[in-house]
N, C-alpha and C positions, 0 to 999 in steps of 0.2 A: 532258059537258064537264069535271065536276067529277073524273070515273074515268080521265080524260086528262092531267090536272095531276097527279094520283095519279101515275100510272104514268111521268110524265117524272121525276116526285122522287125515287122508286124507283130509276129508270135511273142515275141522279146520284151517288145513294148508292153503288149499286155497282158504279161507277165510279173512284168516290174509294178504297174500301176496298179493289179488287180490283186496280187500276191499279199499284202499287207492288212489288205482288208478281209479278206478269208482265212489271214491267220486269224484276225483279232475275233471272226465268228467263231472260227475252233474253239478258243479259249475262252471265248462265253460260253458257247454250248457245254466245255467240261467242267466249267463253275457251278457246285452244288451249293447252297447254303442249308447250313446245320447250326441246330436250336442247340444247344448245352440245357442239360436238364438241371432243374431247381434243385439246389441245396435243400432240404428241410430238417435236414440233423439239428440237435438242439445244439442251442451255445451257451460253453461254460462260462462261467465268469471267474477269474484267479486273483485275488488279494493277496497282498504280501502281509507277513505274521505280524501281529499288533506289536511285538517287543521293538521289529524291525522296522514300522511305520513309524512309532513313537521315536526311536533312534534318531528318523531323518526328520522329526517334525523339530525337534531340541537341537536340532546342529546348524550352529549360528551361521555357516557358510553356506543353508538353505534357505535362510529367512529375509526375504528379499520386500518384506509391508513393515512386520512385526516382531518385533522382537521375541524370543524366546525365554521363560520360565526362568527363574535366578534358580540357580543349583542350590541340593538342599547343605551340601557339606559346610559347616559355616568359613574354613578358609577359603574354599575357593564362592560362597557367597560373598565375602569382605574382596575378594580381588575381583569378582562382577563389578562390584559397584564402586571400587576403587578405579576399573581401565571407565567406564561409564562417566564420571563424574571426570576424569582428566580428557577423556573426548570432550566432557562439550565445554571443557574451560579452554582447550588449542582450539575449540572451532568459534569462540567468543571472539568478540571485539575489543573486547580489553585485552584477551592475551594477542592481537595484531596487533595492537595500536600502540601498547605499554609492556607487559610483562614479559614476552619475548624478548625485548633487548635490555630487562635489566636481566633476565637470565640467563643471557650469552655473555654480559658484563661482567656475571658472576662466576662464569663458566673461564673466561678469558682471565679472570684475575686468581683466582684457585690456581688454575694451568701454570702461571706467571711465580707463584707463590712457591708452587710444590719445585718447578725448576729452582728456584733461588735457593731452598730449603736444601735441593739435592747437589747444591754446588755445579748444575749444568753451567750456569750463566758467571760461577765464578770468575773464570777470566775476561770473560765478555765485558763488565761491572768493575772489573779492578777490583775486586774483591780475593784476597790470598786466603786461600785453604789452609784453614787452622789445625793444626796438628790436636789429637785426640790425648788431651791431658791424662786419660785412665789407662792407657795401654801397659796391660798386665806386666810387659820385660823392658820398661822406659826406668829412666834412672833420674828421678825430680833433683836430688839434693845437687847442689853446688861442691861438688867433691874440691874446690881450692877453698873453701871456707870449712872444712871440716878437719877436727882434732881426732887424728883415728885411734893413734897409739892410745888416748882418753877412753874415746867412745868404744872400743874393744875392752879395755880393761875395764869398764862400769859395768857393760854388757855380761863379763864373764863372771863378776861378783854376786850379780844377777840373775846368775843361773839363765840369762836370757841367750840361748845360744844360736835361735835361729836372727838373730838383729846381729850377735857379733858374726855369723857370715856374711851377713851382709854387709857390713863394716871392713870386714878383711876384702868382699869384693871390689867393693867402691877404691880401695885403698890401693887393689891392683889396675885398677882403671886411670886413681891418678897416676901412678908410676909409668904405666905406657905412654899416657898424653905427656908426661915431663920428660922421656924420652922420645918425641916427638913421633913413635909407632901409631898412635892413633892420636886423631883431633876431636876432643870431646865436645859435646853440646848436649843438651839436656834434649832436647828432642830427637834425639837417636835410640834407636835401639840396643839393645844388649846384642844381637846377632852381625848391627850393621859393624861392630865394634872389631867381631871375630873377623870380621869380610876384609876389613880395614889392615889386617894383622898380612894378610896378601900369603904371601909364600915363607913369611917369617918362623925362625925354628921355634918359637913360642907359639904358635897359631893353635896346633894340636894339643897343646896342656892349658891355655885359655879357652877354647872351647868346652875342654872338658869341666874344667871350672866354673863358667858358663851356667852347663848343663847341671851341676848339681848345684849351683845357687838359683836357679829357676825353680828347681825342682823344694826347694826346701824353702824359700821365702814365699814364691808366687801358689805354689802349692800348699801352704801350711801346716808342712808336716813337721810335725817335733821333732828336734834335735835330740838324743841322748849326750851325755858328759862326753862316754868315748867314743860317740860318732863324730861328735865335734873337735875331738883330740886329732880326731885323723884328717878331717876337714882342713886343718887349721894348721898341721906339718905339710900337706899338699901347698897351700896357699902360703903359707913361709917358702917351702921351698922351690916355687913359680917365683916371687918375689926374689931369690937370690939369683935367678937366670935373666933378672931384667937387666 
């Protein structure tokens, strides 16, 4: 029993140690080597079309020795040789050394200029924004220094009827400022004036007045005799409601 346990352990043994190396002869013996046969097909050779060669031989983001052919169009030959000629003045030693910081100085003081010009810097500076002398509904004259009852009748001897509305405006401009409904100044507007008038039962017939002395002074449209006849009972009788 005992010479039978023996001999299976045996078996076992060289099994283990025999086993590895009779696989590795198996899988030589079923390793064939195989020849692949020669190619002899001829071989094409493929070019890309000359339009398409010349394309990439002129595109300056291929030319990495040589520079490419100035183009024939003469503006875009003038802007070849214009980026050409400012490459090699940035890659100069002059523009390091020098012209770089007078054209950042130049750059910096423009920048400085156009802010001053555009009134950014005005309060910055102390400098007060000046009221725009031309403004089409501004009223220049000094209406306490004017003769109106005068300057209406010359005006209207004159056949000059779009000055005498404007004459009779001014006239209603002083009459509210002496009733202290508005406070005049020469740098106000004709609208700032209506604003002024608040909730006043005059506010709606000064406006309207307003609107057609804009319309007939700023606008330059001629008066007739009896446009002005009517103009001019409107503007008497706003003047009897002050």
């Amino acid at each position: 029993m005992i010479s039978s346990v023996f001999k299976c352990l045996a078996f076992t043994l060289l099994l283990i140690s025999v086993g590895p190396c009779l696989h590795a002869q198996v899988n030589r013996a079923d390793t064939t080597s195989v020849t692949a046969p020669l190619d002899a097909s001829g071989i094409v050779q493929r070019a890309p079309a000359s339009n398409r060669l010349n394309y990439f031989r002129n595109d300056r983001n291929y030319s990495y020795r040589n520079d490419p052919p100035p183009p024939e169009n003469p503006v875009a030959k003038f802007w070849y040789w214009f980026q050409r000629k400012l490459s090699e003045f940035l890659q100069s030693s002059a523009y390091e050394n020098f012209w770089q910081y007078v054209i950042l100085a130049t750059i910096g003081g423009l920048a400085i200029w156009l802010l001053y010009k555009s009134e950014f810097l005005g309060g910055f500076l102390g400098r007060k924004a000046q009221e725009d002398p031309l403004a089409y509904n501004r009223i220049t004259e000094n209406i306490h220094e004017l003769d109106f009852n005068k300057l209406i009748e010359e005006a209207i001897e004159n056949r000059n009827y779009r000055l005498a509305v404007r004459m009779y405006y001014l006239k209603s401009l002083k009459q509210l400022t002496d009733k202290q409904l508005i406070h005049w100044q020469p740098t106000k507007t004709n609208r700032i004036y209506v604003d002024e008038l608040g909730n006043s039962r005059l506010k709606a017939d000064f406006e309207r007045l307003t609107s057609q002395f804009e319309y007939v002074w700023y606008g330059e449209f001629s008066v007739s005799e009896s446009e002005f006849s009517v103009l001019k009972e409107e503007f008497s009788t706003f003047s009897g409601k002050i």
